[in-house]
N, C-alpha and C positions, 0 to 999 in steps of 0.2 A: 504494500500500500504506500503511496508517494504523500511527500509531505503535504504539498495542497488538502490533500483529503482528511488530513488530520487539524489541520490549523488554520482557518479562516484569517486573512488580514486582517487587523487591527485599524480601526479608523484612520489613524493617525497614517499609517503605510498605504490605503486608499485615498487620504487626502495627498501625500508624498509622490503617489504615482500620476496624479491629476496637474500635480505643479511642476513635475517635471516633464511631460507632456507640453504644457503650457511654452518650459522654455526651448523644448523643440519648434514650437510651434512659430513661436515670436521669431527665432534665429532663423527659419526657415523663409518668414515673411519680410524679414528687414533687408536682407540682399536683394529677393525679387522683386521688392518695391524699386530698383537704382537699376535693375539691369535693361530694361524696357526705356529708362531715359537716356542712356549713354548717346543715343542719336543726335538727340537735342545739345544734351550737353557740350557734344563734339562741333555741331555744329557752332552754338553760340560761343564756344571758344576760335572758332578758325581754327581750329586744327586738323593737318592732313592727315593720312593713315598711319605712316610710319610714327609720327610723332603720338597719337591716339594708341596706337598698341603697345608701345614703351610705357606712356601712363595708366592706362589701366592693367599694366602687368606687376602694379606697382601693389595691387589686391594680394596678390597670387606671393608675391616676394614678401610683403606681410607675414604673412599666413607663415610661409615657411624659417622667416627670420625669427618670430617668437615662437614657432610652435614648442621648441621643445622646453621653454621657461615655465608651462603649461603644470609642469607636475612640482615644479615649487609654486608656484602662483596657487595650486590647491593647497599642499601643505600650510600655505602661512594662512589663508582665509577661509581653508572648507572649499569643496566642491559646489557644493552651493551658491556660496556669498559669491565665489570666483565668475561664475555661469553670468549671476545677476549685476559685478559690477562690468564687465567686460562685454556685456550685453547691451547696458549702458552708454561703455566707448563706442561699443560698434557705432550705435544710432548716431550716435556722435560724429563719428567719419564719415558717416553717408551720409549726414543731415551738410556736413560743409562741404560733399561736395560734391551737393547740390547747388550751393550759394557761389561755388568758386568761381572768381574770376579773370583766375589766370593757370594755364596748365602745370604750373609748380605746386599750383596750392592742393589745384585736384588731385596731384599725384601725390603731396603730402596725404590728403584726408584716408584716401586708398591705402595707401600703406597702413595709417591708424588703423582702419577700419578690417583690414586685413588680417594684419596682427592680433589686434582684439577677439576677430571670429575664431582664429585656429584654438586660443585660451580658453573661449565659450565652447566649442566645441568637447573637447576633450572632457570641460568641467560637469558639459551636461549629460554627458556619456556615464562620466564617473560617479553620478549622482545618481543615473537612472541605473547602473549596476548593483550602488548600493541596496536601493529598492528593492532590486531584482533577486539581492540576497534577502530581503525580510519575506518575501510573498515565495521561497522557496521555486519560484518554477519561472521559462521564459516570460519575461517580460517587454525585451529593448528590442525586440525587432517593431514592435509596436510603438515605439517611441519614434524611431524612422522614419514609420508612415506617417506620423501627424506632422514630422519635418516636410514630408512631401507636401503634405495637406498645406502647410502654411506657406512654401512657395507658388500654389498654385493661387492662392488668397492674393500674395502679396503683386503677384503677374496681375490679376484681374484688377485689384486699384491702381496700380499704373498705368494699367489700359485705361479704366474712368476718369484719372487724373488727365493724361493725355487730352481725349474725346473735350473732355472739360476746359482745356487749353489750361489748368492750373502750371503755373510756373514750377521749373523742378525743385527748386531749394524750397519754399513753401510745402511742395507736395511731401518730400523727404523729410521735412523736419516735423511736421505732422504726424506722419508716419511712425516716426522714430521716438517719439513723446507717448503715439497708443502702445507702443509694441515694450517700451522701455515699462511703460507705468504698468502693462502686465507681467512683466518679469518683476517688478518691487513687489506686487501682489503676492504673487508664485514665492516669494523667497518666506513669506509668513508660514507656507504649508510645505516646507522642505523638511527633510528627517533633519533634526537638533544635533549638535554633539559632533566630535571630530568623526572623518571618513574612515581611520583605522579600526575604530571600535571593532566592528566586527570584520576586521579584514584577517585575522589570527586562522588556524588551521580548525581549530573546532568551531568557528563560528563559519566557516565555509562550507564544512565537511554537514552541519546540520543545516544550513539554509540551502544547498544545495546537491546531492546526494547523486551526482551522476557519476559515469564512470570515466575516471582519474585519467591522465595522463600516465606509460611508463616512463621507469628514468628517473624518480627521484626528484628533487629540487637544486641538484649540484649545479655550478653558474657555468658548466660547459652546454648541459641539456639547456640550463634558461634559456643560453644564450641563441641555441641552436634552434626551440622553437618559436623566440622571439623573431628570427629574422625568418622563419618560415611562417608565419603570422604577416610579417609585410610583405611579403611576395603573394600570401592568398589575400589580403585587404587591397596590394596592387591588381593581382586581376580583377576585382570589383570594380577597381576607379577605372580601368581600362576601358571596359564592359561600359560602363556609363558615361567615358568620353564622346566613342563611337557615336552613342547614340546623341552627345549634346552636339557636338562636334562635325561630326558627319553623315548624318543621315541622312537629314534635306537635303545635303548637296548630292549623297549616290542618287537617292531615289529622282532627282529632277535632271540632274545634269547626266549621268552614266544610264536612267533607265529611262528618262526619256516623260516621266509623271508628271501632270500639268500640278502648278503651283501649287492647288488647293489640296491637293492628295499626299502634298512631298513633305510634308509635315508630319503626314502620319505615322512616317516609322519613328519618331523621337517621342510622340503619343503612343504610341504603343510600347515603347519601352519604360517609361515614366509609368504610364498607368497598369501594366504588367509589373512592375517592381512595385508599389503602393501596392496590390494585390498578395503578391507573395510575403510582404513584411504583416499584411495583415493574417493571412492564414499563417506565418513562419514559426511562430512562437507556441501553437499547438502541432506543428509541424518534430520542433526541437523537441519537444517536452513526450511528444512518441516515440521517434526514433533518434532522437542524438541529435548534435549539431554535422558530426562528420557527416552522418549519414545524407543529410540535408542538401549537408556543402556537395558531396560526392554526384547527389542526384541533379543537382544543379548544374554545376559542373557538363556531368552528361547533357542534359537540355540546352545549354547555351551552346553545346560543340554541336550536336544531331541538328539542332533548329538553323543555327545561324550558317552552319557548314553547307548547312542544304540549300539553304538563301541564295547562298553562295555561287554553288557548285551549277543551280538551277534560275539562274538571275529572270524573274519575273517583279510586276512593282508587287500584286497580292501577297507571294510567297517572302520577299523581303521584309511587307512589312510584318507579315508574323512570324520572321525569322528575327528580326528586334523585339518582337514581342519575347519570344522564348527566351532571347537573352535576359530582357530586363527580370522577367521571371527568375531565371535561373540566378541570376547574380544578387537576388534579392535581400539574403539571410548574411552574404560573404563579410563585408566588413562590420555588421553589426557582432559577428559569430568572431572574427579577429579581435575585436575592440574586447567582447568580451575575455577570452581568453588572456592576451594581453592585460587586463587589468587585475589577472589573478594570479598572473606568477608567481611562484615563490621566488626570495632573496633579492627583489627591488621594491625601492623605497615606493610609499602611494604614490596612484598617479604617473609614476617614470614608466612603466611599459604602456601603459595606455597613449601616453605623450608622444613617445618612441614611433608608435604603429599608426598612429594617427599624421604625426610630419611628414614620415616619409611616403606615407600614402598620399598625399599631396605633391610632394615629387611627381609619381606615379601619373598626376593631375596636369603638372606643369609640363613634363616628358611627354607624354601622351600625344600632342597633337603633332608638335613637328615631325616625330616618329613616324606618324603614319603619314601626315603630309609628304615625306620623303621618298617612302616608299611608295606616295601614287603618284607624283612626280616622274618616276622612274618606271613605273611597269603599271598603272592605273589604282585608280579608287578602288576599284575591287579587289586589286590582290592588297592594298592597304588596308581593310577592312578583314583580311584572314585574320588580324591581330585579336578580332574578336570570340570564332572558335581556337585560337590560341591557349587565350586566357581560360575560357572555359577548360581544357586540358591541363592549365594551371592551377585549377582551382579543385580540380581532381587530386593532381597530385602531391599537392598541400594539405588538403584535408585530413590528413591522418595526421595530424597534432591538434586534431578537435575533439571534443568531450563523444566518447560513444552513447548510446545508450539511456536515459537513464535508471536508476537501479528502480 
């Protein structure tokens, strides 16, 4: 009999999973409010392309310049507090620049704004794991989806802000005021008390009861399936480039799909992953995470290979579909992992998997750019049944089972 069945959540761990939710939520809405304005912004700056993609890659260099200060920034203020102040700056970076008006300034706020997300990230992750230890069974692939959920919120009001002709600094700093003052909310209904409390082997081994890792806790195994943890969190982000990256352009430009249609393979892979993180966490909690990762894996290589192999627009687009599906569970199933190692301080493997999975982000597009430069989109686009073979054979440093 599994611990769920024996021990109903406690209020207090029902209000904790609702608030952490919340700051999936908010993080997920505060970027997609800015990425729908970058047009405008580029425009109202006079800036031409080469100059526009140096500054906003000034997001991305953020991100990866603090991510790993991420597992002290928890330690000194809590996973929580960290989630809520850095949630804060985000809004904060986006909010100026929206306002900016000169390309130093924008590329400064970006950076802030950058930086801040990678800290939010990791802190909210680390909060919602703790949760995931009091309720005994998966919980964070569901935290995921409500990140999905709240970029797709945060697209829709910068479409109406658009439509509305509101100004972008106005529209973002708006924005960044509702989404912040929900994160001050959220931080009232957060678990209390430092993030170690039950980070210790008996309070793991009862809130969580699956089957172990071999190997021990010695820092050659940590360390070995630490870096096999970001090789299966990078084939995730790979899997999700493709589809942010390059699918409108195969499906329009390689298959020939008029406008309205060439969108749908990046729909289909978005709303296929929102799908799988919702069933994922009753998915884990039957058969393991490996198990999960394994079949996933399989589906992204069978679906997408086939896409492939058989290039039609129909079969493409539900060869992104399979993918997003399949890569659905990967980096929430790494994150978690990573945040249970034995013999690192809190916070540091979760920080660790999460950095470098942003590499993964940043690498991603010219990688495959390259390669379709040189032989087509299509054979740049194998990177995606790739991945899924990478994520197969990473899986076996995931939890089996559980008991």
């Amino acid at each position: 009999m599994t611990t769920e069945t024996l021990v109903r959540p406690a209020r207090a761990e029902q209000h904790a999973r609702v608030a952490v939710a919340a700051l999936f939520f908010t993080n997920g809405a505060l970027f997609a409010n800015l990425l729908p304005r970058y047009p405008q912004i580029k425009a109202d700056l006079g800036l031409g392309n080469a100059t526009y993609g140096l500054a906003v890659a000034a997001f991305p260099t953020g991100a990866i310049a603090a991510g790993l200060a991420a597992g002290v920034v928890i330690r000194r203020l809590g996973s929580a507090r960290a989630a809520v102040a850095c949630t804060l700056l985000t809004a904060v970076g986006i909010g100026v620049a929206g306002f900016a008006d000169s390309v130093a300034l924008f590329a400064a706020a970006l950076l802030l704004a950058g930086a801040m997300d990678a800290v939010t990230d990791v802190a909210q992750n680390a909060h919602g794991l703790r949760v995931q230890r009091r309720y005994g069974r998966s919980i964070i692939n569901s935290f995921h989806a409500i990140w999905s959920v709240g970029a797709v919120t945060g697209g829709v009001m910068a479409a109406a802000a658009i439509a509305l002709d509101v100004p972008p600094g106005w529209h973002l700093a708006v924005s960044g005021v509702v989404f912040a003052s929900a994160a001050c909310v959220a931080l009232r209904f957060c678990l209390p008390g430092p993030d170690e409390e039950e980070s210790g082997p008996g309070a793991e081994d009862a809130a969580v009861p699956a089957g172990r890792r071999p190997g021990g806790g010695t820092g050659r195994r940590t360390a070995y399936v630490l870096g096999v943890l970001v090789l299966l969190s990078i084939a995730g982000t790979l899997v999700e480039d493709a589809g942010n990256s390059w699918a409108t352009l195969y499906l329009s430009d390689t298959l020939d799909a008029p406008a309205t249609l060439a969108a749908s393979g990046y729909i289909a892979l978005v709303g296929a992953q929102f799908i799988g993180r919702i069933l994922g966490d009753r998915l884990v909690d039957r058969f393991g995470q490996r198990t999960v990762a394994r079949a996933g894996g399989l589906v992204v290589t069978a679906g997408m290979g086939l896409a492939l192999a058989v290039p039609t627009v129909p079969g493409t687009i539900l060869g992104f579909a399979a993918a997003g599906l399949g890569v659905a569970t990967l980096v929430p199933a790494a994150m978690h992992e990573a945040d249970e190692l034995p013999g690192l301080k809190a916070g540091s493997g979760l920080s660790l998997v999460s950095w470098l999975m942003r590499l993964g982000f940043l690498l991603s597009p010219p990688l495959v750019g390259m390669v379709a430069d040189a032989a087509g989109l299509r054979t740049g686009l194998l990177v995606v049944p790739a991945a899924g073979i990478l994520a197969m054979l990473c899986a076996g440093v995931l939890r089996s089972r559980r008991a």
